[in-house]
TORLONU-409961 format. One record per residue (C-alpha): x, y, z. Coordinates in steps of 0.02 Angstrom, whole numbers, padded with zeros to 5 digits, always signed. Layout:
<gulos>
XYZ
...
</gulos>
This chain:
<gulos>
+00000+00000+00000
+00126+00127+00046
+00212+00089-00123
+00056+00121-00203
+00035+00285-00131
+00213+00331-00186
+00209+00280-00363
+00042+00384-00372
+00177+00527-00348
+00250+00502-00464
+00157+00448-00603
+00189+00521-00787
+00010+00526-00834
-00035+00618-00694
+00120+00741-00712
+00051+00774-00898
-00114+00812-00853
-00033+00936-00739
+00086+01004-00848
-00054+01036-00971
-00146+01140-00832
+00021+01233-00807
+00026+01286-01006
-00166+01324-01020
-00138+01456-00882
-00025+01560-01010
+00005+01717-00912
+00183+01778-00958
+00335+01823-00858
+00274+01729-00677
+00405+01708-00549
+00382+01576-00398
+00496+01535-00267
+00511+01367-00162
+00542+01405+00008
+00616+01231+00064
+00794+01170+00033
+00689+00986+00011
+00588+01063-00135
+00749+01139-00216
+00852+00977-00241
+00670+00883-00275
+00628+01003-00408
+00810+00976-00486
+00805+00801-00454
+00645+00757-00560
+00691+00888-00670
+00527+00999-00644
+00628+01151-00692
+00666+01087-00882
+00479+01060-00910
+00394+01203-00857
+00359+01343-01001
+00467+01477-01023
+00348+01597-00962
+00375+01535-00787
+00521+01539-00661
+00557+01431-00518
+00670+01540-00408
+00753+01460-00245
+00743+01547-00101
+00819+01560+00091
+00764+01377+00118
+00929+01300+00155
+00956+01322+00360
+01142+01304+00354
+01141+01426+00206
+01061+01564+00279
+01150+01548+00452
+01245+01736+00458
+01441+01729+00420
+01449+01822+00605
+01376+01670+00679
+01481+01542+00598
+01627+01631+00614
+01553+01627+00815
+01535+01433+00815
+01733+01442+00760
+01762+01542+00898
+01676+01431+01023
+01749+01260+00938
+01947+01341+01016
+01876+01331+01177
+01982+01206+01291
+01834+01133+01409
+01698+01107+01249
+01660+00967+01115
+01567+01020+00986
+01438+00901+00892
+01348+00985+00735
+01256+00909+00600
+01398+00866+00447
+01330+01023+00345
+01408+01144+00447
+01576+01083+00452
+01604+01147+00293
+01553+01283+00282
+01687+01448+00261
+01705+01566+00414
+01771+01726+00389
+01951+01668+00421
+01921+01461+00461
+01808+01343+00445
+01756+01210+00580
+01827+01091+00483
+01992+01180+00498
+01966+01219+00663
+01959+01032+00676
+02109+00995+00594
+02206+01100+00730
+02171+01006+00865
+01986+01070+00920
+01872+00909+00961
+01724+00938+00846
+01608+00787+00808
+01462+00752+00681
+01309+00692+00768
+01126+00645+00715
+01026+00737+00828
+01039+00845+00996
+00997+00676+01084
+01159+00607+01016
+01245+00749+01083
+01150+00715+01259
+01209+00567+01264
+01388+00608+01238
+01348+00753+01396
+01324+00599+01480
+01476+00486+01455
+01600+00640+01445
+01572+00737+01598
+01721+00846+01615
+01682+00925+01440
+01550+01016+01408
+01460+00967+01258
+01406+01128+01142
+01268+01055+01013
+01265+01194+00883
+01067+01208+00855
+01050+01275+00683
+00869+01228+00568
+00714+01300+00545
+00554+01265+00652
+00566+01077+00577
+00710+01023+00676
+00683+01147+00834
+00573+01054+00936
+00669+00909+00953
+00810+01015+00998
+00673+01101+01119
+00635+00931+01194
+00817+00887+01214
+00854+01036+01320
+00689+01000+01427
+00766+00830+01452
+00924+00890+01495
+00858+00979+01645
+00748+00835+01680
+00875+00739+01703
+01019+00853+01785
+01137+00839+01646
+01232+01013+01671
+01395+00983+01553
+01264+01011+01379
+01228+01189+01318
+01133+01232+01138
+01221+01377+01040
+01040+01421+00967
+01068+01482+00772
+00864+01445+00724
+00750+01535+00609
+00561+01555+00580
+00505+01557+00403
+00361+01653+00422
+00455+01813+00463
+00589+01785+00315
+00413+01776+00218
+00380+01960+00246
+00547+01986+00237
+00551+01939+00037
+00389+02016-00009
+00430+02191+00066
+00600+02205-00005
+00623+02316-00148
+00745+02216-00244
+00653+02043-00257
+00482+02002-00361
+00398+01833-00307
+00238+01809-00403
+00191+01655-00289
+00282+01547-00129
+00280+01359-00126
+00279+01335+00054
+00386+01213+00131
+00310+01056+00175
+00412+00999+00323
+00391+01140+00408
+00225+01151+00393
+00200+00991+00472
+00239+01054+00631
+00173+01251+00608
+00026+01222+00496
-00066+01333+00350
-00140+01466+00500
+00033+01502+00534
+00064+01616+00347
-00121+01675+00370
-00060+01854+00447
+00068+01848+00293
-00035+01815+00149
-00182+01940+00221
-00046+02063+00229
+00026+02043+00074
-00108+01944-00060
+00034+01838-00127
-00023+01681-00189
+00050+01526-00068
+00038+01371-00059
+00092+01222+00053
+00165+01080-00063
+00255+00901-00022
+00392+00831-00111
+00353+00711-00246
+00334+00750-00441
+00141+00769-00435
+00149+00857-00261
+00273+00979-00329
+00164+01012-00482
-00006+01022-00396
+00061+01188-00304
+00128+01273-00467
-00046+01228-00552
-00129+01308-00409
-00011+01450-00377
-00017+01497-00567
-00221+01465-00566
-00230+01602-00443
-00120+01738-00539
-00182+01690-00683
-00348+01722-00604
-00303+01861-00503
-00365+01783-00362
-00220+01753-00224
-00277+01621-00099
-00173+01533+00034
-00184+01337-00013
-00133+01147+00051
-00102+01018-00069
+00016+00936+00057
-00164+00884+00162
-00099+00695+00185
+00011+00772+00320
-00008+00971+00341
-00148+01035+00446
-00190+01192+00475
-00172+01213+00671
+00002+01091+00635
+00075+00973+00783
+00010+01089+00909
+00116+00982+01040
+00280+01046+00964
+00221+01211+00961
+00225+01209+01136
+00363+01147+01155
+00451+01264+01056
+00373+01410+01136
+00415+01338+01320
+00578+01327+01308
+00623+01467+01161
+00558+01643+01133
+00579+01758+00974
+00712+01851+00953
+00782+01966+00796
+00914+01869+00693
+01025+01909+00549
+01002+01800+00393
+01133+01782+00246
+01057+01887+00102
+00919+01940+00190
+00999+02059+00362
+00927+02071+00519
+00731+02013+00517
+00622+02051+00684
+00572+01908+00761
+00622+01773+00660
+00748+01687+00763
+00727+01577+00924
+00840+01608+01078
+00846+01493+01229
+00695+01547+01346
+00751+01623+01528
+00709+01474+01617
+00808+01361+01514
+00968+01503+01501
+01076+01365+01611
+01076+01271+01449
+01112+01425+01328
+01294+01407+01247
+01294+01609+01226
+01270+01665+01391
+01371+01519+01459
+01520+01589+01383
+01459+01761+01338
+01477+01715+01145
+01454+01906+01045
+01390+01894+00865
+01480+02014+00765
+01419+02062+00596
+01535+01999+00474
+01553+02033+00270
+01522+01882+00159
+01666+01821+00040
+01724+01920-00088
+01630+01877-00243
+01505+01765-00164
+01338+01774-00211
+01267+01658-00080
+01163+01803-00012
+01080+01853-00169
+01045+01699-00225
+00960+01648-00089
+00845+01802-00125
+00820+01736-00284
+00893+01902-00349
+01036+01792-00427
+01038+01621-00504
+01212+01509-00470
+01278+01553-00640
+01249+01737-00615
+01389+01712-00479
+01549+01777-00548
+01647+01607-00418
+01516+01463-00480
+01622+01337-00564
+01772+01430-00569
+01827+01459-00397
+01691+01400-00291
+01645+01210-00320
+01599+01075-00210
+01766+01029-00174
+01828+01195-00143
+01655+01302-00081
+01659+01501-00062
+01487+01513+00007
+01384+01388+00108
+01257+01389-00040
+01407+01273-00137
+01431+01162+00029
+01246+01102+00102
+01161+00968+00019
+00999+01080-00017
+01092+01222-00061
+01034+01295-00211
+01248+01299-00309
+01262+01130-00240
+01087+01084-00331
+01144+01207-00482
+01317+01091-00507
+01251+00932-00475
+01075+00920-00580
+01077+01086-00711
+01143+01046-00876
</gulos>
């Protein structure tokens, strides 16, 4: 059965029919943006991009959470890796990505003890067996991954484990949302809204967005047909001119979401402004460690400072992740900056958009 249901996913004749939709619209010059790392290798991967008509653009935008993490806070992660008394465990994404002057990676390679873990329980764990270190779990994702993280700091108070801190680096979609459509320099016709994280925050959660700002949206999953069920209804609506916020992602998108991991996000973090790659400093759109929970906050711990740091010359990360740029517009892409040798952190994540550019665009 579950096979079934995949394979209905993905199935050509289905896809057509879709496609045809997509062509019979024929409004000219429409721009949409995925909002999901997930979407943006999917949509290379089942190569969505080379069948669409010309009159309509599939922009990526700041969906990749290790791409839109500010240079000042990697370069702060470095900082905290040279620490004598920490390990740090981060997810394998981060390690290489370029600091201003170092990488973790580097900073591994001269003697700091930096380790690739699975989740924040892994890192727990290692709190546990290792208890003259303290173990810094560098908490970086979108509101997918945060509540686990959120429940892994609970249960480190729970249980009195004291040597594990979270250097909290999370961002909020719906704020980086407004973000795009108010900006001067970026045109977005229509969002495909990520599916993940709309698991957990569900549709009501872009309501104040879309009434604000009457741009078509639409929650999609991640298969072929899902993928081209939200372009058919984002370009229905402009062709229509009537914007609408939409769910074709119902088998597991809600509208209220997982209301338990709401709370648990908003027990033990609270809003706070954060600095995005491409995008500045957005109000409210990134999650700091709560008060009550501030014994298990890596930052005030060690009284980490984020300073605001330039990107690397030439890179176009930023831009691109505005969907101002595409990866070939980048003056580095296959020159200087390839996925052996990455500028940017666009180049090094598996969903960022270069890395998708080099691996699937002919």
């Amino acid at each position: 059965m579950a096979i079934k249901h995949l394979e209905e996913y993905r199935d050509a004749g289905i896809s057509n029919r879709l496609m045809d939709n997509i062509r019979a619209a024929g409004k000219t010059g429409v721009r949409l943006m995925e909002v999901c790392g997930t979407h943006t290798v999917a949509i290379f991967r089942s190569g969505i991009r080379s069948l669409l008509p010309e009159n309509i653009s599939l922009l990526s935008g700041p969906g990749c959470p290790v791409c839109v993490t500010a240079q000042g806070e990697i370069d702060a992660f470095i900082e905290t890796a040279k620490k004598e008394d920490v390990i740090i465990t981060t997810f394998g994404d981060l390690l290489r990505v370029p600091g201003t002057s170092s990488s973790l990676q580097q900073a591994r390679a001269d003697g700091a003890d930096i380790r690739i873990v699975y989740s924040a329980i892994d890192a727990l764990e290692l709190a546990r067996q290792t208890t003259d270190k303290t173990i810094v779990f560098l908490g970086v994702g979108f509101e997918t991954t945060a509540p686990t993280i959120a429940a892994t700091i609970a249960m480190a108070r729970q249980t009195g484990v004291g040597n594990f801190v979270v250097f909290s680096a999370h961002k909020l979609v719906p704020p980086a949302l407004e973000a795009l459509a108010s900006a001067e320099t970026v045109r977005v016709d229509g969002f495909l809204l990520p599916g993940h994280v709309s698991v957990i925050i569900g549709v009501n959660a872009y309501r104040s967005f879309f009434e604000k700002y009457q741009i078509p949206s639409v929650v999609a999953g991640f298969e072929p047909v899902d993928i081209l069920q939200g372009v058919e209804t984002l370009v229905a609506a402009i062709a229509g001119g009537s914007p609408a916020l939409g769910n074709v992602y119902t088998r597991a998108v809600t509208d209220a979401g997982n209301i338990k991991a709401q709370k648990r996000l908003s027990e033990v973090f609270a809003p706070t402004d954060a600095r995005w790659r491409g995008l500045g400093i957005i109000p409210g759109s990134g999650l700091q460690i709560a008060e009550a929970y501030q014994m298990f906050d890596a930052q005030v711990r060690y009284d980490i400072k984020i300073a605001d740091a330039p990107e690397p010359k030439g890179c176009a990360c930023g831009e691109i992740l505005t969907g101002t740029k595409t990866p070939p517009e980048c003056s580095l892409y296959k020159k200087v900056c390839t996925p052996m040798a990455p500028v940017g952190p666009c180049m090094v994540s598996s969903e960022g958009t270069c890395a998708a550019y080099y691996r699937y665009h002919v």
